[in-house]
PDB file with one MODEL, atoms N, CA, C and O in Angstrom:
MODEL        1
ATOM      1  N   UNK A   1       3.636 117.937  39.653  1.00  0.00           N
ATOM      2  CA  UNK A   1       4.031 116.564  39.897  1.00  0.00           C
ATOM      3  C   UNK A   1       3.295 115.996  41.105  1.00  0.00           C
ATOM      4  O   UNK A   1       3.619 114.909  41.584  1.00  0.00           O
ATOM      5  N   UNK A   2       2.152 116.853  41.668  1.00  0.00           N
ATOM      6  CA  UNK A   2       1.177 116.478  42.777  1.00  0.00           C
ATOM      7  C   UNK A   2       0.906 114.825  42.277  1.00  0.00           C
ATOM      8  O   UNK A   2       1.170 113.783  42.876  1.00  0.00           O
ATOM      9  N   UNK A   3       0.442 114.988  41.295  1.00  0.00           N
ATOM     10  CA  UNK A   3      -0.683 114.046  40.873  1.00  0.00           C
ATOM     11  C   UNK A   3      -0.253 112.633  40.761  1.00  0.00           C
ATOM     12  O   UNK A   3      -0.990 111.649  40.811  1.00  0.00           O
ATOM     13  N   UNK A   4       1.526 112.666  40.545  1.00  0.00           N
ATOM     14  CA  UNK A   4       1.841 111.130  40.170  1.00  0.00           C
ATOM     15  C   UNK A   4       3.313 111.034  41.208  1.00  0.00           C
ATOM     16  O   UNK A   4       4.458 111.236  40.802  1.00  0.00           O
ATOM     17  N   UNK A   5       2.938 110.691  42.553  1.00  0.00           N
ATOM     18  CA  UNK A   5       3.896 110.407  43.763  1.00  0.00           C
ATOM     19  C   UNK A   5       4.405 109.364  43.204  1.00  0.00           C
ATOM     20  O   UNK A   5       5.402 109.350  43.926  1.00  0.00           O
ATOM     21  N   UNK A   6       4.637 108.035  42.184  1.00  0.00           N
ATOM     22  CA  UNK A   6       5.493 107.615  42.227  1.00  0.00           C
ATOM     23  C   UNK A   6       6.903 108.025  41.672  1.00  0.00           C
ATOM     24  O   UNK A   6       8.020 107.826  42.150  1.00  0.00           O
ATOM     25  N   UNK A   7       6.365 108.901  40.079  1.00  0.00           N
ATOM     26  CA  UNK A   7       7.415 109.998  39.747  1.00  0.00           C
ATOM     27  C   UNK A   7       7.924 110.556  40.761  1.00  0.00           C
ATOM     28  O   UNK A   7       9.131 110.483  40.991  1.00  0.00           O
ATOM     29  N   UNK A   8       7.269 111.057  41.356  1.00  0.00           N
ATOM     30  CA  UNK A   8       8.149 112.188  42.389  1.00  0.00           C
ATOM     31  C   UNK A   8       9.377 111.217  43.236  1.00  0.00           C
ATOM     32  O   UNK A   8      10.417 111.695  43.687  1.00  0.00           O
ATOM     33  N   UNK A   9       8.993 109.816  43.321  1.00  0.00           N
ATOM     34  CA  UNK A   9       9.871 109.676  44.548  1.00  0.00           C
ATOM     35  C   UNK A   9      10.824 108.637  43.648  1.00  0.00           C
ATOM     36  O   UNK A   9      11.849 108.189  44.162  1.00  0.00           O
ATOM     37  N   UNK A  10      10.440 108.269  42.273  1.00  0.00           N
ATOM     38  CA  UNK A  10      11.603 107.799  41.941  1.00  0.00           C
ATOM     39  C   UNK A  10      12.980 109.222  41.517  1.00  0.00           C
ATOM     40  O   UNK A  10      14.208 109.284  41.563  1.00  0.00           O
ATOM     41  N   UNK A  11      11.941 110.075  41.159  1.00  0.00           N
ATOM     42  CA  UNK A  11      13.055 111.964  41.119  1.00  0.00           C
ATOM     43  C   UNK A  11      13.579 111.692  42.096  1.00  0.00           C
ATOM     44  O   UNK A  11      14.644 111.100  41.923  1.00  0.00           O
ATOM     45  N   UNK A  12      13.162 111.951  43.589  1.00  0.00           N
ATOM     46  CA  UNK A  12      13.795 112.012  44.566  1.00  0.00           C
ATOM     47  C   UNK A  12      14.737 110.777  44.977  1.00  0.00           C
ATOM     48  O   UNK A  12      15.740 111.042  45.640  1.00  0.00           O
ATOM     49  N   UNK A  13      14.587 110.015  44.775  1.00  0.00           N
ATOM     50  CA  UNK A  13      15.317 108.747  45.539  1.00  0.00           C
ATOM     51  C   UNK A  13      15.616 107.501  44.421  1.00  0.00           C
ATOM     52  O   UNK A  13      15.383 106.336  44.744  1.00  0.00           O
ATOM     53  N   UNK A  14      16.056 107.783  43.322  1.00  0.00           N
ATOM     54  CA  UNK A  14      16.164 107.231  42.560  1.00  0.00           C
ATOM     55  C   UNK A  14      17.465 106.285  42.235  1.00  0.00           C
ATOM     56  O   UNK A  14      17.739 105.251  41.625  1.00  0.00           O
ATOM     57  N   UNK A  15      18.124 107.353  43.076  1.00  0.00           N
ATOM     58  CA  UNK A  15      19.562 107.472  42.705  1.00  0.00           C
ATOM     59  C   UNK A  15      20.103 105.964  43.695  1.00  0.00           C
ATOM     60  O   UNK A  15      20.635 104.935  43.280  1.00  0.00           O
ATOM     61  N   UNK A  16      19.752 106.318  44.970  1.00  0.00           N
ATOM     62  CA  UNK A  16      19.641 105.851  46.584  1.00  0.00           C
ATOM     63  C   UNK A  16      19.055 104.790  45.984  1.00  0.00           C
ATOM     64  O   UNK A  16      19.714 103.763  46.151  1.00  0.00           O
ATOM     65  N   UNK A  17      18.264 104.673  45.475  1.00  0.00           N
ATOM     66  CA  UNK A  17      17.539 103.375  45.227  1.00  0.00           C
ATOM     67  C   UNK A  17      18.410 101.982  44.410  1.00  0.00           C
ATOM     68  O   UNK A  17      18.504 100.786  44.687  1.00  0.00           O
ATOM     69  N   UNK A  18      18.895 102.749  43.417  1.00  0.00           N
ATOM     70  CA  UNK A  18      19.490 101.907  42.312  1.00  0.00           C
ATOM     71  C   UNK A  18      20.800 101.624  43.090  1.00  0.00           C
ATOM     72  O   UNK A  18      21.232 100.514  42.780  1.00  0.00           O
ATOM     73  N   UNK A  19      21.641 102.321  44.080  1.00  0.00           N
ATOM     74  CA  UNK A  19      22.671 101.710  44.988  1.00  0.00           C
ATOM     75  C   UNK A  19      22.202 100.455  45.695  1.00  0.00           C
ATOM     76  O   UNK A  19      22.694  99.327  45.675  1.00  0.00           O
ATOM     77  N   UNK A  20      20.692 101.110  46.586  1.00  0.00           N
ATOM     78  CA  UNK A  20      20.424  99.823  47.131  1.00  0.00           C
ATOM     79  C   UNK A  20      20.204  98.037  46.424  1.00  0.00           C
ATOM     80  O   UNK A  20      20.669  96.951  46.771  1.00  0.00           O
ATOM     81  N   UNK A  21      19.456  98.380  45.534  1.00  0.00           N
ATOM     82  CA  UNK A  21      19.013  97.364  44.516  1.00  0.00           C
ATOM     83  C   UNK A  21      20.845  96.488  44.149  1.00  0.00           C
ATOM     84  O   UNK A  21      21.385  95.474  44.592  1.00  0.00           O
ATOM     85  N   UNK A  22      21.116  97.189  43.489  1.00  0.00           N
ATOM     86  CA  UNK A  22      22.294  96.762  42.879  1.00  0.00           C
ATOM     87  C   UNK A  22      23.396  96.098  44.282  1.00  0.00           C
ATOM     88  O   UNK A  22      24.317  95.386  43.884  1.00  0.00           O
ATOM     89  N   UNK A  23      23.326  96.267  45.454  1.00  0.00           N
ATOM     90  CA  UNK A  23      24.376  96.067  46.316  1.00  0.00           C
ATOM     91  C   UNK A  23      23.087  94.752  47.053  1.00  0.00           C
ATOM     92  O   UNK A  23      23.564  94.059  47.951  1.00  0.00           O
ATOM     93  N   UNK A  24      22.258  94.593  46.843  1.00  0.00           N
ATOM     94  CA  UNK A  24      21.444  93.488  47.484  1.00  0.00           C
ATOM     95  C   UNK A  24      21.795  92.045  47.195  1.00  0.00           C
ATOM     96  O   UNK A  24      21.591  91.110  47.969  1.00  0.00           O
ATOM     97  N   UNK A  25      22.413  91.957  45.847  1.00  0.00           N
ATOM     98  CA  UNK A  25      23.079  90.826  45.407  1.00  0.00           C
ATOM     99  C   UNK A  25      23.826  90.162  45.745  1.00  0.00           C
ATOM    100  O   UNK A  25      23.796  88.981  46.094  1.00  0.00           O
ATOM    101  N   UNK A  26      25.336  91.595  45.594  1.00  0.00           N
ATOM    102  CA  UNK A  26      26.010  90.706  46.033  1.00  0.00           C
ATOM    103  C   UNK A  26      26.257  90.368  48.005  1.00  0.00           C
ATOM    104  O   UNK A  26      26.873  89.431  48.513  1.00  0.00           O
ATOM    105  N   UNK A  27      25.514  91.529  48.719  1.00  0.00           N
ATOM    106  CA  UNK A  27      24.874  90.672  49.998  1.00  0.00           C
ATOM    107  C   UNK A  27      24.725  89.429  50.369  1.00  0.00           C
ATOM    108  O   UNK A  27      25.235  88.711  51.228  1.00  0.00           O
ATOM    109  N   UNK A  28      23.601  89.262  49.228  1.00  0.00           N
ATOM    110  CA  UNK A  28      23.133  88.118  49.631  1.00  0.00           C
ATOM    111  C   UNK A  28      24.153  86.545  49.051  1.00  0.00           C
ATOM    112  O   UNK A  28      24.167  85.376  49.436  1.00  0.00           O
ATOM    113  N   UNK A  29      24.759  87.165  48.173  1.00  0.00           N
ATOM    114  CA  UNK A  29      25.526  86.375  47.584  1.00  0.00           C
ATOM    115  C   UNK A  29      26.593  85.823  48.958  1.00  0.00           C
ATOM    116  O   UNK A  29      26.787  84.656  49.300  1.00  0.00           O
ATOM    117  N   UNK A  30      27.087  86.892  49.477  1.00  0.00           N
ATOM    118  CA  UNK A  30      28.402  86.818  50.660  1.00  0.00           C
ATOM    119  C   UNK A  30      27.694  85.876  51.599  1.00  0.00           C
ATOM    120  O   UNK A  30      28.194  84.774  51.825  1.00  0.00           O
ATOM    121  N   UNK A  31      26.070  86.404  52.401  1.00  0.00           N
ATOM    122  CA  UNK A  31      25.454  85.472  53.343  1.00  0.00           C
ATOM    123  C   UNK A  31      25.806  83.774  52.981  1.00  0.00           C
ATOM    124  O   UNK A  31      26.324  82.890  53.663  1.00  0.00           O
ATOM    125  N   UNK A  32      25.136  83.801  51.261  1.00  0.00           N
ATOM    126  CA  UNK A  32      25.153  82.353  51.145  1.00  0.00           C
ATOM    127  C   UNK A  32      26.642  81.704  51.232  1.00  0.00           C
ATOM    128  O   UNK A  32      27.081  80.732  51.848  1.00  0.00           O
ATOM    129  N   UNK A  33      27.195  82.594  50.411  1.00  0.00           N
ATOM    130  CA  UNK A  33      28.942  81.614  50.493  1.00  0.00           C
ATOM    131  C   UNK A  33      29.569  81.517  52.394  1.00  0.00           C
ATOM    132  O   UNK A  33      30.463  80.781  52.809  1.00  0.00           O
ATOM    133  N   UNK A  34      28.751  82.499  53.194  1.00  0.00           N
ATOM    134  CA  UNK A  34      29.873  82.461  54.611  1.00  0.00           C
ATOM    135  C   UNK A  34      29.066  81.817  55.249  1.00  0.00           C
ATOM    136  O   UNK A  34      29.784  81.173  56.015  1.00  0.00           O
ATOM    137  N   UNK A  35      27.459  81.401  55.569  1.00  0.00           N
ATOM    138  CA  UNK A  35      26.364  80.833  55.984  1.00  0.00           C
ATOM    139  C   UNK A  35      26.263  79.895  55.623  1.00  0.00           C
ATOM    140  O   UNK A  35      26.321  78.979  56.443  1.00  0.00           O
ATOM    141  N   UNK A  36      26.055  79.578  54.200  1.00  0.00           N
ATOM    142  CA  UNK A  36      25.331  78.620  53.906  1.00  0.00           C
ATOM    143  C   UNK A  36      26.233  77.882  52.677  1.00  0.00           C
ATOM    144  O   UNK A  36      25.739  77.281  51.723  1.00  0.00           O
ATOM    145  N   UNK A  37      27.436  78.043  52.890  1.00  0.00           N
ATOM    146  CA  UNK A  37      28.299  77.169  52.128  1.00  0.00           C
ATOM    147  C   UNK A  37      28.357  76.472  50.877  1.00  0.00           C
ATOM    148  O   UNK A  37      28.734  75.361  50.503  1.00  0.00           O
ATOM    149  N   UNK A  38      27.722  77.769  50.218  1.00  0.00           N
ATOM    150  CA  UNK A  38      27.723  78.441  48.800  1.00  0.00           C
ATOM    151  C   UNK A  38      29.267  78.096  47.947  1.00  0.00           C
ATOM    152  O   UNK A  38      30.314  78.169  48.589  1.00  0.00           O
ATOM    153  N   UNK A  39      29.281  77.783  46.708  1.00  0.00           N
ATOM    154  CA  UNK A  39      30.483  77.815  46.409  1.00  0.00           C
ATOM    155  C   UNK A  39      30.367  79.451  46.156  1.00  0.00           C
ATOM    156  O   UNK A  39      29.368  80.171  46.154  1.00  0.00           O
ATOM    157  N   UNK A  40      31.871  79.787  45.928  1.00  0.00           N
ATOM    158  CA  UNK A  40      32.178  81.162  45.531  1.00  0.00           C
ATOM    159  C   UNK A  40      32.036  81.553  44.588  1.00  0.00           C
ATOM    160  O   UNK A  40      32.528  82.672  44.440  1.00  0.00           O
ATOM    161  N   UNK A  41      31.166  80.823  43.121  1.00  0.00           N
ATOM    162  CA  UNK A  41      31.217  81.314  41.820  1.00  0.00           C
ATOM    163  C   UNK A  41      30.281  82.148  41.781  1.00  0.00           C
ATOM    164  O   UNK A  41      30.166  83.121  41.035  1.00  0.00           O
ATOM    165  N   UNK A  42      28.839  81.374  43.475  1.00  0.00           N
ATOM    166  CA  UNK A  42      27.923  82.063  43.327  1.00  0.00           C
ATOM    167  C   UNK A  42      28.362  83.582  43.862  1.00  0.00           C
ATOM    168  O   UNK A  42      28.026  84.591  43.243  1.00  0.00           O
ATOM    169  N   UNK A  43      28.979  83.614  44.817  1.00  0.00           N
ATOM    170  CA  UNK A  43      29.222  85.551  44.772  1.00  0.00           C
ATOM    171  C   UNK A  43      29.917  86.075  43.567  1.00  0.00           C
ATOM    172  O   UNK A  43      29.918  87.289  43.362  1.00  0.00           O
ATOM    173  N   UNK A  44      30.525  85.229  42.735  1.00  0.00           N
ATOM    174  CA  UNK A  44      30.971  86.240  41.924  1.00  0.00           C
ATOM    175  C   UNK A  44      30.039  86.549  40.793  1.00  0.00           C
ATOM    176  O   UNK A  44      30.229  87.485  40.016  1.00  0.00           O
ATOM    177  N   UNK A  45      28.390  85.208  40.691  1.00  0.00           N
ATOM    178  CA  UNK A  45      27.741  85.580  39.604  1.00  0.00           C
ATOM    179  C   UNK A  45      26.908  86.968  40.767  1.00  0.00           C
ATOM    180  O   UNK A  45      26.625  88.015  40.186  1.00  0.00           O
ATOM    181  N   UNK A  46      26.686  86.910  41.804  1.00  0.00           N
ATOM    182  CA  UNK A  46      26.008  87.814  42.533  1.00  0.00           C
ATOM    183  C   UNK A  46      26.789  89.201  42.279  1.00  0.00           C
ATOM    184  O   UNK A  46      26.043  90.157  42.067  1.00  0.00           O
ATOM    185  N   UNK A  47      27.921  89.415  42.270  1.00  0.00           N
ATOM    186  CA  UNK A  47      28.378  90.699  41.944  1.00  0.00           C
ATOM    187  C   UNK A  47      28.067  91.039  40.396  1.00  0.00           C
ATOM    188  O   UNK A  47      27.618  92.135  40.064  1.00  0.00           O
ATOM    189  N   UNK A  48      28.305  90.153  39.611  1.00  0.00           N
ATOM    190  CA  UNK A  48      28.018  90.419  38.201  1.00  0.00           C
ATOM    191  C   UNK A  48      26.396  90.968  38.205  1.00  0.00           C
ATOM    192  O   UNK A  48      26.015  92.014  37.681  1.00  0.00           O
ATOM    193  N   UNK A  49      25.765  90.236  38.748  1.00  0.00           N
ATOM    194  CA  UNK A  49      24.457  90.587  38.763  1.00  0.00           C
ATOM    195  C   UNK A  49      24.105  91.997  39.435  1.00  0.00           C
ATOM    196  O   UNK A  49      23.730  93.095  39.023  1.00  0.00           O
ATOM    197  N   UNK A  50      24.272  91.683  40.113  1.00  0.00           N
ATOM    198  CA  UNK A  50      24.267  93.440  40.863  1.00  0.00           C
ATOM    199  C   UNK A  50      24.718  94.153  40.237  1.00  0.00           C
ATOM    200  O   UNK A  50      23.773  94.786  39.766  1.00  0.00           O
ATOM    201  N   UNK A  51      25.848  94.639  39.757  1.00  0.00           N
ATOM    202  CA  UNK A  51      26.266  95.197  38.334  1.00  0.00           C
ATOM    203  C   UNK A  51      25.753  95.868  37.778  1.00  0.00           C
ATOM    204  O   UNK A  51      25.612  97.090  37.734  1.00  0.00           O
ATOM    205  N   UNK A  52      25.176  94.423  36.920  1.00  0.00           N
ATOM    206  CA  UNK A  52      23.427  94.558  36.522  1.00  0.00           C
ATOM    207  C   UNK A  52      22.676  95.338  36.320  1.00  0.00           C
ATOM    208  O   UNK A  52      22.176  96.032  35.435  1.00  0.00           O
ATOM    209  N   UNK A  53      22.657  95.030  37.721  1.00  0.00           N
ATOM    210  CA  UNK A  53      20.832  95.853  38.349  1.00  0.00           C
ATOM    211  C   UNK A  53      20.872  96.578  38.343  1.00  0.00           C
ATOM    212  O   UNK A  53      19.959  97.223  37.827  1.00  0.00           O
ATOM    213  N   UNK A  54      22.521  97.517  39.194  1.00  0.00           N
ATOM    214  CA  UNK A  54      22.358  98.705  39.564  1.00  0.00           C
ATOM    215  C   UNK A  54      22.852  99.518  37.892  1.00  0.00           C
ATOM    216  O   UNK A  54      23.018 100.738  37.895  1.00  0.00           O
ATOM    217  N   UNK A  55      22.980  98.987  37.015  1.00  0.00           N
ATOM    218  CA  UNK A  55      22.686 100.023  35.832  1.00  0.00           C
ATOM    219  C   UNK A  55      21.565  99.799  35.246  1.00  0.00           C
ATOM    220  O   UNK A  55      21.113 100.668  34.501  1.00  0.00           O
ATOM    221  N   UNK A  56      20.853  98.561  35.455  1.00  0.00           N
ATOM    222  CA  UNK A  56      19.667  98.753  35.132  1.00  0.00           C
ATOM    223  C   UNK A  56      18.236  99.798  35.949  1.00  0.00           C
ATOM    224  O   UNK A  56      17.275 100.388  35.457  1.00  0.00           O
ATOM    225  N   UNK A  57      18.565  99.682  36.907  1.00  0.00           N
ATOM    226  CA  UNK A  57      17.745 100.627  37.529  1.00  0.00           C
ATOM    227  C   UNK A  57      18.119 101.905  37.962  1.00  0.00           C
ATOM    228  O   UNK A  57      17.342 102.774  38.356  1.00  0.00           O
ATOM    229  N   UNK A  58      19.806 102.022  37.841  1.00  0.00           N
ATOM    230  CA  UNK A  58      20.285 103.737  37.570  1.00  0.00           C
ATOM    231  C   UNK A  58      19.368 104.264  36.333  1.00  0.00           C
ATOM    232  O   UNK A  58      18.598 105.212  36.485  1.00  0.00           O
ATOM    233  N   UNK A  59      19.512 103.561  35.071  1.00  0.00           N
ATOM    234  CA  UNK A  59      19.418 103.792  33.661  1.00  0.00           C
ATOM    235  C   UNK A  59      17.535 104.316  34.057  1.00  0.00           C
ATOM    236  O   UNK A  59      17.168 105.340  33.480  1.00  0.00           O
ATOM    237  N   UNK A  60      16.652 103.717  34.841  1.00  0.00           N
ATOM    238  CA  UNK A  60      15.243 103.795  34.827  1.00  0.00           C
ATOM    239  C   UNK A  60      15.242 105.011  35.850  1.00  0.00           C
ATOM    240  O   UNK A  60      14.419 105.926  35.852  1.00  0.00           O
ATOM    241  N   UNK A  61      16.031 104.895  36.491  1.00  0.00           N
ATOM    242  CA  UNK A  61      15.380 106.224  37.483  1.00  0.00           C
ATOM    243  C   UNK A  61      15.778 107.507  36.820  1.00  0.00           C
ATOM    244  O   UNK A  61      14.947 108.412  36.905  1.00  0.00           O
ATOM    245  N   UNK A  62      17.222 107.834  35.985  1.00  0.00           N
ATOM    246  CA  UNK A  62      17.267 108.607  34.685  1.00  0.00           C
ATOM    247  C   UNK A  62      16.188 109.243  34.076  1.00  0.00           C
ATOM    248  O   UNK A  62      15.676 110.361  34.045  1.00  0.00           O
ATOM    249  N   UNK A  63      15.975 107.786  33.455  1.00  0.00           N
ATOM    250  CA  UNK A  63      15.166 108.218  32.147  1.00  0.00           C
ATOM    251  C   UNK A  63      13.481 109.009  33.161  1.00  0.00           C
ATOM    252  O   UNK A  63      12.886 110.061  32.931  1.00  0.00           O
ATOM    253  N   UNK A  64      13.276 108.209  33.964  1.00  0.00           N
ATOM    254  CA  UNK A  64      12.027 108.968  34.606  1.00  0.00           C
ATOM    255  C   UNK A  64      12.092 110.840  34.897  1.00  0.00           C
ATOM    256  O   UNK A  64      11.256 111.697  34.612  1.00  0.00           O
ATOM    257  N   UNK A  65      13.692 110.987  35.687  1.00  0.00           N
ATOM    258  CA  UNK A  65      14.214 111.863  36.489  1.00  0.00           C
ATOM    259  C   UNK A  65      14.081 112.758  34.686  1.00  0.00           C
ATOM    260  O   UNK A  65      13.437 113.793  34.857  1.00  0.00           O
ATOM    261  N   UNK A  66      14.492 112.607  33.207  1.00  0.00           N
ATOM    262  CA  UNK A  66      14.132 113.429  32.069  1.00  0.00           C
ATOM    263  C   UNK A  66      13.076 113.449  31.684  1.00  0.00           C
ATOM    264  O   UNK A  66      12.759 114.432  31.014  1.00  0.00           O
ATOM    265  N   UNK A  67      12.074 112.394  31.930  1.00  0.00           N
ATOM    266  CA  UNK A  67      10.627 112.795  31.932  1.00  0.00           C
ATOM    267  C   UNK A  67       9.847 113.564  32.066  1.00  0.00           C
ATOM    268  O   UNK A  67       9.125 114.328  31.425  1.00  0.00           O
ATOM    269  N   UNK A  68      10.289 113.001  33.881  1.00  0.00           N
ATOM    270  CA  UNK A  68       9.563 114.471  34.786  1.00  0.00           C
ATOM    271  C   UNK A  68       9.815 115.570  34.566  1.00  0.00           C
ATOM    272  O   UNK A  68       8.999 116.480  34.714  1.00  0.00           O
ATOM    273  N   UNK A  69      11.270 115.762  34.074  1.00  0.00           N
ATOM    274  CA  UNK A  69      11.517 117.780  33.511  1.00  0.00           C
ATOM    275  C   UNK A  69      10.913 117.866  32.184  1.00  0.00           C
ATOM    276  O   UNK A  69      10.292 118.894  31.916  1.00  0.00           O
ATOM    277  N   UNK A  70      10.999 116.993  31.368  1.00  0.00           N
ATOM    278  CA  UNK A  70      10.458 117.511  29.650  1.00  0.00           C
ATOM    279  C   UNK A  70       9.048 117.625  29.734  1.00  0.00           C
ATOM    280  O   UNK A  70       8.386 118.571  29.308  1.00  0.00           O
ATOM    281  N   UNK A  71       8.515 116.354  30.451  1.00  0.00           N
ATOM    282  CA  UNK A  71       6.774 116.290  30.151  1.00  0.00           C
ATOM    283  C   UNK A  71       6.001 116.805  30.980  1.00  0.00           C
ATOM    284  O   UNK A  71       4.976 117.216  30.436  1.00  0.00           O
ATOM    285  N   UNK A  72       6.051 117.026  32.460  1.00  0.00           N
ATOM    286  CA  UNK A  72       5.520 117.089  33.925  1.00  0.00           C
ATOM    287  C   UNK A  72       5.693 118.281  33.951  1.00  0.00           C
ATOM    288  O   UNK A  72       6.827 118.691  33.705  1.00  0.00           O
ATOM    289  N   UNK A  73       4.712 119.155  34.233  1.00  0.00           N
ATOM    290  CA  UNK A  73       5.207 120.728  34.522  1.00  0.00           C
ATOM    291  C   UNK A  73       5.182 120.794  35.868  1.00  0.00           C
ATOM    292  O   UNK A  73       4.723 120.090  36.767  1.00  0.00           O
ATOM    293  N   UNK A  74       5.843 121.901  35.787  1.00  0.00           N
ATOM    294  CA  UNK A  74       5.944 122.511  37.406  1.00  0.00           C
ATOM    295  C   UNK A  74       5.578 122.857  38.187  1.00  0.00           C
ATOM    296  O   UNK A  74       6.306 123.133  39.141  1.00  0.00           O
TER     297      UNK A  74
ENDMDL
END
């Protein structure tokens, strides 16, 4: 798995990643509604969204993380 460091570090940090991604939403969602005087539907589409993400990019760092063991030798 020398050869393809982005595999390797979505293996490694994949997991960490898809928390981060997915919790960026609704962040930013909270900034706008307490800052910037956002109505509140937008945090609640920001949590939905994050949601989202973070199974959308759990689901990708997965499928990479069975890749790398079936196809990538050791």
């Amino acid at each position: 798995m020398e050869q393809y460091p982005a595999v390797r570090f979505m293996v490694q940090h994949g997991a960490k990643l898809a928390i981060l991604a997915g919790l960026a939403l609704p962040i930013l969602g909270l900034v706008g509604v307490f800052v910037a005087a956002w109505h509140w539907i937008w945090l609640a589409a920001a949590v939905v969204a994050g949601i989202a993400l973070w199974f959308v990019f759990k689901t990708f760092a997965e499928l990479t993380h069975i890749i790398a063991d079936m196809l990538l030798p050791q």
